[in-house]
C-alpha positions as CSV (number, residue, x, y, z in Angstrom):
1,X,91.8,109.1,106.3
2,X,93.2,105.8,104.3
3,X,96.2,104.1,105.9
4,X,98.7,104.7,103.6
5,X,99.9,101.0,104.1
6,X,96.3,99.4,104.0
7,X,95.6,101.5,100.2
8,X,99.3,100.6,98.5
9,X,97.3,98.6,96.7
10,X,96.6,95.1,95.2
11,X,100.0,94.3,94.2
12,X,101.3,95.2,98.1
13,X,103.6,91.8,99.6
14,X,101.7,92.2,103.5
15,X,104.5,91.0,105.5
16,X,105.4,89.9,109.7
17,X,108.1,87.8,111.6
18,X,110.8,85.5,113.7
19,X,113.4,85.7,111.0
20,X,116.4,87.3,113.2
21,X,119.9,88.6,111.6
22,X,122.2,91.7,111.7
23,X,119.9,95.1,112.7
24,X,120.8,97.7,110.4
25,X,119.4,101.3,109.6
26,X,121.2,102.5,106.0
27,X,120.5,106.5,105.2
28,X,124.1,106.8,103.5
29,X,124.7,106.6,99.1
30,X,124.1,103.6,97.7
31,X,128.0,103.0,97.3
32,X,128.3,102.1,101.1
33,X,126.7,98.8,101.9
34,X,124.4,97.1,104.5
35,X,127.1,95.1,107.1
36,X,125.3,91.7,106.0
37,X,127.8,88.6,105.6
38,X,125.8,86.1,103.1
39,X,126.5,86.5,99.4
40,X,125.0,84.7,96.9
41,X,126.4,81.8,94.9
42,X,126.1,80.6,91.4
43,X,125.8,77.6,92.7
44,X,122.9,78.0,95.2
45,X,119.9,75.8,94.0
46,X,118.5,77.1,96.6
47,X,120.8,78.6,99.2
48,X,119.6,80.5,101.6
49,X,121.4,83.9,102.7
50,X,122.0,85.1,106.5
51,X,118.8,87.2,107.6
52,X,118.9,90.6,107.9
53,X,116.8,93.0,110.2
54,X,116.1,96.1,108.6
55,X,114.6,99.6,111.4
56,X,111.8,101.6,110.6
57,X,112.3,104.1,112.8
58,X,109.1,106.6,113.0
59,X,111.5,109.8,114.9
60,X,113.9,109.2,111.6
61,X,113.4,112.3,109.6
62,X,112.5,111.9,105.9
63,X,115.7,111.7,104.0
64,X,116.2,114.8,101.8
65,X,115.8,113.7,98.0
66,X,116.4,116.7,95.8
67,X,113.2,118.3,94.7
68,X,113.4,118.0,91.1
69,X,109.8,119.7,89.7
70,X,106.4,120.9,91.4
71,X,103.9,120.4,89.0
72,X,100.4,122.3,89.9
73,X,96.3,121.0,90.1
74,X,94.4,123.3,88.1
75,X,92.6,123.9,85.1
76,X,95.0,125.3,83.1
77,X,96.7,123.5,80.0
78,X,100.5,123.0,81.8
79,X,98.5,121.8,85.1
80,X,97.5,118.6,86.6
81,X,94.1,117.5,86.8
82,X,92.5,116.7,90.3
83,X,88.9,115.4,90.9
84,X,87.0,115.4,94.4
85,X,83.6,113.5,93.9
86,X,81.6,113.9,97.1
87,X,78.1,112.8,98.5
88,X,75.5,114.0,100.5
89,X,76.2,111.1,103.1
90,X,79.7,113.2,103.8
91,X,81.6,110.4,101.8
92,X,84.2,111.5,99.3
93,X,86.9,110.1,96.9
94,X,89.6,112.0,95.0
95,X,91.3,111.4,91.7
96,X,94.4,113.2,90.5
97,X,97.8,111.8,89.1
98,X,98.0,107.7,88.8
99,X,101.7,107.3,88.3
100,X,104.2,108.8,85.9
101,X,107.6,107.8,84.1
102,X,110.8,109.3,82.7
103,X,112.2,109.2,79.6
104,X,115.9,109.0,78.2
105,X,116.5,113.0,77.9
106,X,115.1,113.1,81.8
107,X,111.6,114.6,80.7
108,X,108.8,113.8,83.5
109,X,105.3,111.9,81.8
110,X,102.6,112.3,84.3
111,X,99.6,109.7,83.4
112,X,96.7,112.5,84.2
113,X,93.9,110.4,84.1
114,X,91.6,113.6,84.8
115,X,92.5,115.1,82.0
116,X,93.0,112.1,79.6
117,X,96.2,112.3,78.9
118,X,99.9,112.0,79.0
119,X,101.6,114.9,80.3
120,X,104.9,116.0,79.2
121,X,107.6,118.1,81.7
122,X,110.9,119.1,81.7
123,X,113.5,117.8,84.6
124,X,112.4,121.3,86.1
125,X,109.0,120.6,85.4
126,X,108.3,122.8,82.3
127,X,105.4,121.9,80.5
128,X,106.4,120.1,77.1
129,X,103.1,119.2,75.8
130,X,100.7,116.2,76.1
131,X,99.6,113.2,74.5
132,X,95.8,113.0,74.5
133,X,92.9,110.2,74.0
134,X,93.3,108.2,76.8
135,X,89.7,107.3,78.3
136,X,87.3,109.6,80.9
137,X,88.0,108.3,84.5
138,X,83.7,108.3,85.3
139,X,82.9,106.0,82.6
140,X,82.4,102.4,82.2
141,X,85.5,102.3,80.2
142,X,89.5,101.6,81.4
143,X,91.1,104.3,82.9
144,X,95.1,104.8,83.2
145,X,96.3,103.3,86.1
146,X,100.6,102.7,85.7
147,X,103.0,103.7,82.6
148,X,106.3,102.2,81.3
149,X,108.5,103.7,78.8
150,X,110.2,100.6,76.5
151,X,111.9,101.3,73.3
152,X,110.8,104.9,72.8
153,X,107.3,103.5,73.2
154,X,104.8,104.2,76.3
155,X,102.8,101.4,77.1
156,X,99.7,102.6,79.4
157,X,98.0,100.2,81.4
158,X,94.1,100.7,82.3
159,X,91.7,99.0,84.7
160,X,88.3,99.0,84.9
161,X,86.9,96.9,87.5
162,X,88.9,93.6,88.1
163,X,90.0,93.4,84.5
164,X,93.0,95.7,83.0
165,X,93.8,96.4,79.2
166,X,97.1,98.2,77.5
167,X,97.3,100.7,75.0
168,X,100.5,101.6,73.2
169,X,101.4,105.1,72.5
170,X,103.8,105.6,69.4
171,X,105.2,108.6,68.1
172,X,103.0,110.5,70.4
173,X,99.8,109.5,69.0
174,X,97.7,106.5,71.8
175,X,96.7,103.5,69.9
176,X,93.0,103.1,69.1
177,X,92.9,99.3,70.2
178,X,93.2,97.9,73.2
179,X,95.5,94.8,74.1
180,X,94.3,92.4,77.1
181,X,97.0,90.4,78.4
182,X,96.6,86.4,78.3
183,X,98.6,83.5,80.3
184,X,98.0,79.9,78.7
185,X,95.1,81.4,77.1
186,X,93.5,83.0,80.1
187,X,92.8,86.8,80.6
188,X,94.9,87.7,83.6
189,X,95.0,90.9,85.7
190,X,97.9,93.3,86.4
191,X,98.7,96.3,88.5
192,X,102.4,97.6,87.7
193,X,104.3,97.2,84.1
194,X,107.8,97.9,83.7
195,X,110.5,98.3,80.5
196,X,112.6,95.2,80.1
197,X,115.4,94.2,77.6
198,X,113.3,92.2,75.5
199,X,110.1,95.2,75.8
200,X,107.8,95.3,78.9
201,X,107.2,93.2,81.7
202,X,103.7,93.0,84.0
203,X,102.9,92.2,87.6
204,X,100.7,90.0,87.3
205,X,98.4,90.0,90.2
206,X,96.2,86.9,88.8
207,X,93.6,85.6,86.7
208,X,90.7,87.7,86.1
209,X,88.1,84.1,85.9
210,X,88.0,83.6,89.0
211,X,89.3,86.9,89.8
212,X,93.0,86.7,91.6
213,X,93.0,83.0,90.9
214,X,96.4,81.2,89.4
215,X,100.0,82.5,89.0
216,X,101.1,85.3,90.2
217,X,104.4,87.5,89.5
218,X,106.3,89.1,86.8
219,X,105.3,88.1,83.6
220,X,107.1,89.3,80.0
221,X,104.6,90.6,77.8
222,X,104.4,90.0,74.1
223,X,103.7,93.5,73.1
224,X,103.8,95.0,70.6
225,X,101.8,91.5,69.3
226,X,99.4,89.2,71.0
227,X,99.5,89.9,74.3
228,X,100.8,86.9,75.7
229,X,102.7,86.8,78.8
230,X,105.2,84.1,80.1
231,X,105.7,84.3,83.7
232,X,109.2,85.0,84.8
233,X,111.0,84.0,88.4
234,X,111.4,87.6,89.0
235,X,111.8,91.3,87.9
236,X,114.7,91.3,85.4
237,X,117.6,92.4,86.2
238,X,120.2,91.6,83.7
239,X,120.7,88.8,81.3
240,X,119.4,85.5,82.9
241,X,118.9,87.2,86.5
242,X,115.8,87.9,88.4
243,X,114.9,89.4,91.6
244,X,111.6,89.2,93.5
245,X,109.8,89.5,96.9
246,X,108.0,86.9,98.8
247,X,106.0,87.7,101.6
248,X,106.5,85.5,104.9
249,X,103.9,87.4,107.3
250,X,103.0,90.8,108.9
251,X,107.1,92.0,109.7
252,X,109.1,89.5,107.2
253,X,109.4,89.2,103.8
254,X,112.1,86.9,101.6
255,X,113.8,88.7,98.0
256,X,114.6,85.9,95.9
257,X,118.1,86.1,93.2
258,X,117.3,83.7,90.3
259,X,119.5,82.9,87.4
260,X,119.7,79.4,85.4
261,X,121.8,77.5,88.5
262,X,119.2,78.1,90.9
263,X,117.6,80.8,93.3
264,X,119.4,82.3,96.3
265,X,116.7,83.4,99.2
266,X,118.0,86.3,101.3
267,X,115.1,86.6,104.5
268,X,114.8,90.5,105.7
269,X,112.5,91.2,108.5
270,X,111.7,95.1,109.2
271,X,110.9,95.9,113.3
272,X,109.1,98.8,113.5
273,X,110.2,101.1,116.7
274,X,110.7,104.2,117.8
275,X,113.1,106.5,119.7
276,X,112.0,108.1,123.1
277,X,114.7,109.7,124.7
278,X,117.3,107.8,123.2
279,X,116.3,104.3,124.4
280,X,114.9,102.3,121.1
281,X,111.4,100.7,121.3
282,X,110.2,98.0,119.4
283,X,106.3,99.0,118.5
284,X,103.4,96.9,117.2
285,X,103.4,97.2,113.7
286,X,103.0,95.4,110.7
287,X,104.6,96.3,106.8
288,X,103.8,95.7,103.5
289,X,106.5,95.7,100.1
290,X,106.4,95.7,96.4
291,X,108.8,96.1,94.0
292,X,108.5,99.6,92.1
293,X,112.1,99.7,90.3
294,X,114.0,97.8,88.1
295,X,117.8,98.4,87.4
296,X,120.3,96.6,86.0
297,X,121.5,93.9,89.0
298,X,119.4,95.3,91.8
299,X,115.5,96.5,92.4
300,X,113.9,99.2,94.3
301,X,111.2,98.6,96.7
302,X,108.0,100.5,98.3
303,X,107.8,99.4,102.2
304,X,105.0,101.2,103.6
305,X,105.2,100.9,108.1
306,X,102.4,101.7,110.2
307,X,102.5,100.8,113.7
308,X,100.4,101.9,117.5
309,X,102.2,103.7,120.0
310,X,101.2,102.2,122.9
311,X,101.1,104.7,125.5
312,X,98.3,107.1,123.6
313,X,96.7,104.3,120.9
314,X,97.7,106.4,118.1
315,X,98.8,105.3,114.2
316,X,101.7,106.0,112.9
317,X,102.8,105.3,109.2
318,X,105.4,106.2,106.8
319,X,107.6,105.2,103.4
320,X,110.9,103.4,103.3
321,X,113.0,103.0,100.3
322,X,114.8,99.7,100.1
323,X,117.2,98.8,96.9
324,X,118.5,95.8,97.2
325,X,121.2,94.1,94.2
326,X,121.6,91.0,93.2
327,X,124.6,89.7,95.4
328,X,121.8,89.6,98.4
329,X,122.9,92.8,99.7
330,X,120.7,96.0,100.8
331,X,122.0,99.2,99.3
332,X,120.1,101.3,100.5
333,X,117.1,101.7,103.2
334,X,116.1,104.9,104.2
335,X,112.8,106.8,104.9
336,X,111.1,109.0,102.3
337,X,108.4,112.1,102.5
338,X,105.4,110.5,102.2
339,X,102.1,111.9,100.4
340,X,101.3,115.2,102.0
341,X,97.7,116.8,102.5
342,X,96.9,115.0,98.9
343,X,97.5,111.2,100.3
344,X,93.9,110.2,99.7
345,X,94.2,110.4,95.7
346,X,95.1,106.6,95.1
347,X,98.5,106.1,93.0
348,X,100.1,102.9,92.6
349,X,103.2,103.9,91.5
350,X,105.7,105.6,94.3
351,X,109.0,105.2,92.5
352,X,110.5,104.3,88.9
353,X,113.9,104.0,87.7
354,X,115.2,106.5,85.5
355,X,118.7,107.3,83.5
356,X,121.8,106.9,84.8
357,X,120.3,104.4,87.6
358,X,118.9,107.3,89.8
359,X,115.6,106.3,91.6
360,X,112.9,109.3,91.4
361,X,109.8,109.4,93.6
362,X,106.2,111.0,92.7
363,X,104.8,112.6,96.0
364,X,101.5,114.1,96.2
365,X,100.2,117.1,98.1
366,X,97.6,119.0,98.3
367,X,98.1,121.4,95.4
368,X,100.2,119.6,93.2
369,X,102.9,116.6,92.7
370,X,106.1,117.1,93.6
371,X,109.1,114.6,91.3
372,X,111.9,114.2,93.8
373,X,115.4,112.1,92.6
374,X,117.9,110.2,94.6
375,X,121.2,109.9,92.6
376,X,122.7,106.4,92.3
Protein backbone atom coordinates (compact mmCIF):
# COMPACT_ATOMS: atom_id res chain seq x y z
CA UNK A 1 0.00 0.00 0.00
CA UNK A 2 1.09 3.85 -0.77
CA UNK A 3 2.61 5.67 2.15
CA UNK A 4 0.30 8.07 2.93
CA UNK A 5 3.17 10.67 3.39
CA UNK A 6 5.22 9.52 0.18
CA UNK A 7 1.53 10.15 -2.18
CA UNK A 8 0.40 13.74 -0.48
CA UNK A 9 1.47 14.78 -3.44
CA UNK A 10 3.44 17.28 -5.66
CA UNK A 11 2.75 20.25 -3.71
CA UNK A 12 4.00 18.30 -0.26
CA UNK A 13 6.97 20.75 1.74
CA UNK A 14 9.37 17.20 2.67
CA UNK A 15 10.78 18.37 5.73
CA UNK A 16 13.92 17.08 8.69
CA UNK A 17 16.04 18.82 11.53
CA UNK A 18 18.45 20.51 14.41
CA UNK A 19 16.14 23.47 14.95
CA UNK A 20 15.53 23.04 18.81
CA UNK A 21 12.77 25.26 20.90
CA UNK A 22 9.87 24.73 23.41
CA UNK A 23 8.28 20.78 22.88
CA UNK A 24 4.72 21.05 22.78
CA UNK A 25 1.71 18.64 22.00
CA UNK A 26 -1.68 21.05 21.45
CA UNK A 27 -5.10 18.76 21.27
CA UNK A 28 -7.19 21.63 23.23
CA UNK A 29 -9.62 24.59 21.01
CA UNK A 30 -8.01 26.82 19.09
CA UNK A 31 -8.62 29.62 21.83
CA UNK A 32 -5.81 28.16 24.13
CA UNK A 33 -2.35 28.71 22.59
CA UNK A 34 0.94 26.92 21.99
CA UNK A 35 3.40 28.18 25.22
CA UNK A 36 5.88 29.75 22.47
CA UNK A 37 7.52 33.19 23.56
CA UNK A 38 8.47 34.96 20.04
CA UNK A 39 5.89 37.24 18.53
CA UNK A 40 6.19 38.84 15.50
CA UNK A 41 7.04 42.48 14.85
CA UNK A 42 6.04 44.95 12.27
CA UNK A 43 9.21 45.81 12.21
CA UNK A 44 10.99 42.48 11.43
CA UNK A 45 12.70 42.71 8.02
CA UNK A 46 13.48 39.65 8.65
CA UNK A 47 13.28 38.62 12.25
CA UNK A 48 13.39 35.45 13.15
CA UNK A 49 11.03 33.90 15.91
CA UNK A 50 12.11 31.39 18.83
CA UNK A 51 11.77 27.69 17.41
CA UNK A 52 9.28 25.55 18.39
CA UNK A 53 9.21 21.67 18.50
CA UNK A 54 6.00 20.31 17.72
CA UNK A 55 5.13 15.85 18.89
CA UNK A 56 3.76 13.48 16.67
CA UNK A 57 2.99 11.01 18.84
CA UNK A 58 1.85 7.62 16.96
CA UNK A 59 -0.06 6.10 20.57
CA UNK A 60 -2.13 9.72 20.42
CA UNK A 61 -5.57 8.75 19.46
CA UNK A 62 -7.19 10.62 16.55
CA UNK A 63 -8.81 13.63 17.90
CA UNK A 64 -12.67 13.31 17.60
CA UNK A 65 -13.87 15.98 14.86
CA UNK A 66 -17.63 15.84 14.65
CA UNK A 67 -18.83 13.59 11.88
CA UNK A 68 -20.64 15.99 9.85
CA UNK A 69 -21.95 13.65 6.50
CA UNK A 70 -21.18 10.09 5.09
CA UNK A 71 -21.63 10.22 1.61
CA UNK A 72 -21.84 6.61 -0.17
CA UNK A 73 -19.72 4.90 -3.58
CA UNK A 74 -22.26 3.54 -5.78
CA UNK A 75 -24.07 3.93 -8.80
CA UNK A 76 -26.83 5.62 -7.83
CA UNK A 77 -27.69 9.42 -8.63
CA UNK A 78 -27.07 10.85 -4.75
CA UNK A 79 -23.81 8.54 -4.58
CA UNK A 80 -20.19 8.94 -5.22
CA UNK A 81 -18.37 7.53 -7.92
CA UNK A 82 -15.45 5.08 -7.30
CA UNK A 83 -13.19 3.37 -10.04
CA UNK A 84 -10.81 0.29 -9.47
CA UNK A 85 -8.75 -0.26 -12.80
CA UNK A 86 -6.82 -3.48 -12.43
CA UNK A 87 -4.34 -5.65 -14.51
CA UNK A 88 -3.60 -8.99 -15.14
CA UNK A 89 0.07 -8.36 -13.72
CA UNK A 90 -2.00 -8.02 -10.08
CA UNK A 91 -1.36 -4.13 -10.42
CA UNK A 92 -4.32 -1.80 -9.58
CA UNK A 93 -5.16 1.96 -9.20
CA UNK A 94 -8.35 3.46 -7.71
CA UNK A 95 -10.16 6.66 -8.44
CA UNK A 96 -13.01 8.07 -6.44
CA UNK A 97 -13.43 11.69 -4.90
CA UNK A 98 -10.47 14.33 -5.71
CA UNK A 99 -11.26 17.01 -3.23
CA UNK A 100 -14.35 18.94 -2.34
CA UNK A 101 -15.36 22.52 -0.91
CA UNK A 102 -18.10 24.28 1.07
CA UNK A 103 -20.10 26.95 0.28
CA UNK A 104 -21.57 30.02 2.33
CA UNK A 105 -25.06 28.13 3.46
CA UNK A 106 -22.57 25.13 4.72
CA UNK A 107 -23.59 22.88 1.61
CA UNK A 108 -20.68 20.09 0.92
CA UNK A 109 -19.39 20.14 -3.18
CA UNK A 110 -17.69 16.89 -3.74
CA UNK A 111 -15.51 17.17 -7.18
CA UNK A 112 -16.55 13.45 -8.42
CA UNK A 113 -14.32 13.11 -11.18
CA UNK A 114 -15.88 9.47 -11.86
CA UNK A 115 -18.93 10.76 -12.51
CA UNK A 116 -18.07 14.10 -14.10
CA UNK A 117 -19.34 16.31 -12.00
CA UNK A 118 -19.89 18.56 -9.13
CA UNK A 119 -21.79 17.04 -6.42
CA UNK A 120 -24.06 18.95 -4.23
CA UNK A 121 -24.86 17.92 -0.29
CA UNK A 122 -26.39 19.27 2.57
CA UNK A 123 -24.28 19.83 5.98
CA UNK A 124 -25.89 16.32 6.80
CA UNK A 125 -24.99 15.09 3.55
CA UNK A 126 -28.34 15.20 1.69
CA UNK A 127 -28.05 15.08 -1.88
CA UNK A 128 -28.82 18.63 -3.44
CA UNK A 129 -28.05 17.99 -6.99
CA UNK A 130 -25.02 18.18 -9.34
CA UNK A 131 -23.40 20.21 -11.73
CA UNK A 132 -22.33 18.15 -14.81
CA UNK A 133 -19.75 18.38 -17.85
CA UNK A 134 -16.67 18.23 -16.32
CA UNK A 135 -14.29 15.72 -18.46
CA UNK A 136 -14.04 11.59 -18.39
CA UNK A 137 -11.10 10.73 -15.93
CA UNK A 138 -9.74 7.72 -18.85
CA UNK A 139 -9.21 10.12 -21.55
CA UNK A 140 -6.53 12.20 -22.85
CA UNK A 141 -8.37 15.15 -21.69
CA UNK A 142 -7.94 17.23 -17.97
CA UNK A 143 -9.58 15.76 -15.30
CA UNK A 144 -10.71 17.52 -11.87
CA UNK A 145 -8.14 17.51 -9.56
CA UNK A 146 -8.82 20.54 -6.54
CA UNK A 147 -12.00 23.14 -6.30
CA UNK A 148 -12.35 26.65 -4.72
CA UNK A 149 -15.39 28.46 -4.17
CA UNK A 150 -14.71 32.56 -4.76
CA UNK A 151 -17.52 35.00 -5.22
CA UNK A 152 -20.35 32.49 -5.68
CA UNK A 153 -18.25 31.12 -8.44
CA UNK A 154 -16.42 27.44 -8.45
CA UNK A 155 -13.33 27.50 -10.09
CA UNK A 156 -12.24 23.67 -10.98
CA UNK A 157 -8.78 22.93 -11.62
CA UNK A 158 -7.80 19.95 -14.04
CA UNK A 159 -4.52 18.12 -14.84
CA UNK A 160 -3.66 16.07 -17.43
CA UNK A 161 -0.17 15.02 -17.41
CA UNK A 162 2.26 17.73 -16.18
CA UNK A 163 0.09 20.51 -17.37
CA UNK A 164 -3.17 21.78 -15.52
CA UNK A 165 -6.17 23.99 -16.90
CA UNK A 166 -9.29 25.81 -15.03
CA UNK A 167 -12.71 25.92 -15.84
CA UNK A 168 -15.18 28.22 -14.13
CA UNK A 169 -18.50 27.15 -13.13
CA UNK A 170 -21.24 29.94 -12.98
CA UNK A 171 -24.67 29.81 -12.04
CA UNK A 172 -24.34 26.12 -11.98
CA UNK A 173 -23.63 25.62 -15.53
CA UNK A 174 -19.22 24.59 -16.19
CA UNK A 175 -17.70 26.81 -18.69
CA UNK A 176 -17.03 25.42 -22.12
CA UNK A 177 -13.38 26.94 -22.36
CA UNK A 178 -10.60 26.15 -20.63
CA UNK A 179 -8.18 28.82 -18.99
CA UNK A 180 -4.34 27.79 -18.65
CA UNK A 181 -2.61 29.83 -16.14
CA UNK A 182 0.57 31.93 -17.31
CA UNK A 183 3.51 33.67 -15.21
CA UNK A 184 5.57 36.37 -17.29
CA UNK A 185 4.11 34.69 -20.28
CA UNK A 186 4.97 31.14 -19.37
CA UNK A 187 2.46 28.25 -18.85
CA UNK A 188 3.00 27.22 -15.34
CA UNK A 189 1.70 24.19 -13.30
CA UNK A 190 -0.48 24.11 -10.12
CA UNK A 191 -1.79 21.62 -7.69
CA UNK A 192 -4.14 23.50 -4.98
CA UNK A 193 -6.26 26.81 -5.69
CA UNK A 194 -7.92 28.70 -3.00
CA UNK A 195 -10.64 31.79 -2.70
CA UNK A 196 -8.95 35.02 -1.94
CA UNK A 197 -10.23 38.68 -1.43
CA UNK A 198 -9.40 39.87 -4.67
CA UNK A 199 -10.83 36.06 -6.42
CA UNK A 200 -8.61 32.94 -6.41
CA UNK A 201 -5.16 32.20 -5.64
CA UNK A 202 -2.98 28.99 -7.05
CA UNK A 203 -0.07 27.00 -5.75
CA UNK A 204 1.97 27.12 -8.14
CA UNK A 205 4.19 24.11 -8.22
CA UNK A 206 6.30 25.44 -11.32
CA UNK A 207 6.75 25.92 -14.87
CA UNK A 208 5.32 23.35 -17.07
CA UNK A 209 8.69 24.07 -19.95
CA UNK A 210 10.82 22.55 -18.35
CA UNK A 211 8.50 20.93 -16.15
CA UNK A 212 8.79 22.13 -12.25
CA UNK A 213 11.31 24.72 -13.44
CA UNK A 214 11.05 28.62 -12.03
CA UNK A 215 9.03 30.13 -9.14
CA UNK A 216 7.27 28.45 -7.04
CA UNK A 217 4.38 29.45 -4.35
CA UNK A 218 1.11 31.21 -4.20
CA UNK A 219 0.31 33.03 -7.08
CA UNK A 220 -3.14 35.39 -7.50
CA UNK A 221 -4.84 34.39 -10.53
CA UNK A 222 -6.41 36.77 -12.90
CA UNK A 223 -9.62 34.91 -13.34
CA UNK A 224 -12.25 35.57 -14.44
CA UNK A 225 -9.81 37.11 -17.54
CA UNK A 226 -6.48 36.14 -18.88
CA UNK A 227 -5.13 33.93 -16.72
CA UNK A 228 -2.24 35.61 -15.51
CA UNK A 229 -0.85 34.99 -12.19
CA UNK A 230 1.44 37.23 -10.01
CA UNK A 231 3.28 35.40 -7.46
CA UNK A 232 2.53 36.42 -3.93
CA UNK A 233 4.99 35.93 -0.63
CA UNK A 234 2.47 33.73 0.76
CA UNK A 235 -1.22 32.41 1.20
CA UNK A 236 -3.25 35.53 2.01
CA UNK A 237 -4.35 36.10 5.04
CA UNK A 238 -5.78 39.53 5.41
CA UNK A 239 -4.98 42.79 3.80
CA UNK A 240 -1.23 43.08 2.99
CA UNK A 241 -0.39 39.79 5.10
CA UNK A 242 0.84 36.43 3.92
CA UNK A 243 1.71 33.21 5.47
CA UNK A 244 3.74 30.41 3.90
CA UNK A 245 5.84 27.18 4.59
CA UNK A 246 9.44 26.60 3.77
CA UNK A 247 10.83 23.35 3.95
CA UNK A 248 14.31 23.07 5.87
CA UNK A 249 14.87 19.08 5.58
CA UNK A 250 13.30 15.69 6.55
CA UNK A 251 11.91 16.93 10.49
CA UNK A 252 11.93 20.96 10.04
CA UNK A 253 10.17 23.23 8.23
CA UNK A 254 10.07 27.38 8.63
CA UNK A 255 6.18 29.38 8.17
CA UNK A 256 7.02 32.67 7.00
CA UNK A 257 4.59 36.08 8.18
CA UNK A 258 4.95 38.68 5.36
CA UNK A 259 3.38 42.08 5.24
CA UNK A 260 4.98 45.40 3.52
CA UNK A 261 7.73 45.97 6.57
CA UNK A 262 9.21 42.76 6.08
CA UNK A 263 8.82 38.84 6.83
CA UNK A 264 9.02 37.31 10.20
CA UNK A 265 10.45 33.45 10.05
CA UNK A 266 9.06 31.34 12.90
CA UNK A 267 11.32 27.59 12.60
CA UNK A 268 9.00 24.53 13.88
CA UNK A 269 10.58 21.24 13.83
CA UNK A 270 8.14 18.07 14.40
CA UNK A 271 10.02 14.78 16.35
CA UNK A 272 8.26 11.90 15.64
CA UNK A 273 8.03 9.43 18.86
CA UNK A 274 6.11 7.25 20.52
CA UNK A 275 4.92 6.20 23.97
CA UNK A 276 5.82 2.74 25.48
CA UNK A 277 4.90 2.44 28.85
CA UNK A 278 4.95 5.91 29.60
CA UNK A 279 8.61 6.70 28.76
CA UNK A 280 8.59 8.92 25.38
CA UNK A 281 10.79 7.70 22.40
CA UNK A 282 12.02 9.63 19.81
CA UNK A 283 11.60 7.35 16.47
CA UNK A 284 13.22 7.65 12.98
CA UNK A 285 10.93 9.48 10.95
CA UNK A 286 10.65 11.98 8.54
CA UNK A 287 7.40 14.55 7.67
CA UNK A 288 6.11 16.35 5.05
CA UNK A 289 3.56 19.84 5.12
CA UNK A 290 1.42 21.89 2.84
CA UNK A 291 -0.78 24.47 3.44
CA UNK A 292 -4.51 23.33 2.81
CA UNK A 293 -6.51 26.30 4.54
CA UNK A 294 -6.68 29.82 4.36
CA UNK A 295 -8.43 32.00 7.07
CA UNK A 296 -8.36 35.36 7.86
CA UNK A 297 -4.75 35.93 9.99
CA UNK A 298 -3.75 32.31 10.29
CA UNK A 299 -3.54 28.95 7.87
CA UNK A 300 -4.19 25.33 8.23
CA UNK A 301 -1.73 22.81 7.41
CA UNK A 302 -1.52 18.96 6.25
CA UNK A 303 1.61 17.26 8.14
CA UNK A 304 1.63 13.82 7.13
CA UNK A 305 4.35 11.56 9.87
CA UNK A 306 5.65 8.24 9.04
CA UNK A 307 8.29 6.82 10.98
CA UNK A 308 10.12 2.83 11.79
CA UNK A 309 9.72 1.38 15.06
CA UNK A 310 12.80 0.06 15.70
CA UNK A 311 12.32 -2.97 17.62
CA UNK A 312 9.97 -4.89 14.81
CA UNK A 313 11.01 -2.73 11.41
CA UNK A 314 7.52 -1.70 11.02
CA UNK A 315 5.86 1.75 9.32
CA UNK A 316 3.96 3.79 10.92
CA UNK A 317 2.11 6.94 9.54
CA UNK A 318 -0.55 9.32 10.38
CA UNK A 319 -2.23 13.01 9.87
CA UNK A 320 -1.61 16.07 12.03
CA UNK A 321 -3.47 19.26 11.80
CA UNK A 322 -1.45 22.30 12.46
CA UNK A 323 -3.15 26.07 12.28
CA UNK A 324 -0.85 28.44 12.85
CA UNK A 325 -1.91 32.65 12.88
CA UNK A 326 -0.07 35.24 11.93
CA UNK A 327 1.52 36.51 15.32
CA UNK A 328 3.89 33.25 14.82
CA UNK A 329 1.87 31.26 17.12
CA UNK A 330 0.52 27.46 16.70
CA UNK A 331 -3.18 27.25 17.53
CA UNK A 332 -3.67 24.26 17.13
CA UNK A 333 -1.73 20.75 16.52
CA UNK A 334 -3.47 17.73 16.96
CA UNK A 335 -3.78 14.32 15.17
CA UNK A 336 -6.68 13.49 12.68
CA UNK A 337 -8.33 10.01 11.40
CA UNK A 338 -6.64 9.37 8.53
CA UNK A 339 -7.95 7.68 5.17
CA UNK A 340 -9.48 4.40 6.16
CA UNK A 341 -9.64 1.08 3.99
CA UNK A 342 -10.11 3.70 0.86
CA UNK A 343 -6.48 5.45 1.33
CA UNK A 344 -5.16 4.35 -1.99
CA UNK A 345 -7.73 6.70 -4.09
CA UNK A 346 -5.26 9.72 -4.51
CA UNK A 347 -6.85 13.15 -3.17
CA UNK A 348 -4.91 16.18 -2.82
CA UNK A 349 -7.06 18.05 -0.85
CA UNK A 350 -7.38 16.89 3.14
CA UNK A 351 -8.83 20.10 4.56
CA UNK A 352 -10.52 23.49 3.46
CA UNK A 353 -11.74 26.37 5.40
CA UNK A 354 -15.26 26.93 5.61
CA UNK A 355 -17.92 29.61 7.33
CA UNK A 356 -17.45 30.86 10.43
CA UNK A 357 -13.63 29.90 10.39
CA UNK A 358 -14.31 26.10 11.16
CA UNK A 359 -11.67 23.77 9.48
CA UNK A 360 -13.56 20.51 7.83
CA UNK A 361 -11.72 17.49 6.73
CA UNK A 362 -12.62 14.98 3.70
CA UNK A 363 -11.64 11.33 4.83
CA UNK A 364 -12.01 8.43 2.69
CA UNK A 365 -12.95 4.86 3.43
CA UNK A 366 -13.75 2.09 1.91
CA UNK A 367 -17.43 2.61 1.08
CA UNK A 368 -17.71 6.19 1.07
CA UNK A 369 -16.36 9.82 2.26
CA UNK A 370 -16.89 10.80 5.40
CA UNK A 371 -16.94 15.36 5.89
CA UNK A 372 -15.84 15.73 9.42
CA UNK A 373 -15.64 19.69 11.02
CA UNK A 374 -13.60 21.11 13.80
CA UNK A 375 -15.24 24.39 15.17
CA UNK A 376 -12.96 27.47 15.39
Amino acid sequence: MTSRVAALGVGLVFLGGCTHGPAVNVRTSAAQSTPTTGSRTSSASPASLEAVTLLADFSDPPSRWELLATIPFGPATAHLGYLFVGSREGAYSEAGPASFAIDADGSIWVLDIVKRRLARYSPDGAFLGAVPGLHPLLSQLPFGQDVAISNGRMYVLQTGGPRTTIRIVTHGVVTEGEQTVTLDGQEVVMHLVFPSPNEIVGAVAGLLEPLGSGSTGFAELDLPGAGSATLLPGAPVGPSRWIDVVGVDDRSFEVHFSDPAGTAVQPIRVATVLRDHGRLKHLDGFIGAEIQAVFPDSVGLLVGAAAVLPRSGENVEGTWYLQVSSDGHPLIWERVPEDGEGKDIRHLRTFVGGPDDAVYQMRIVRTGVQILRRPP
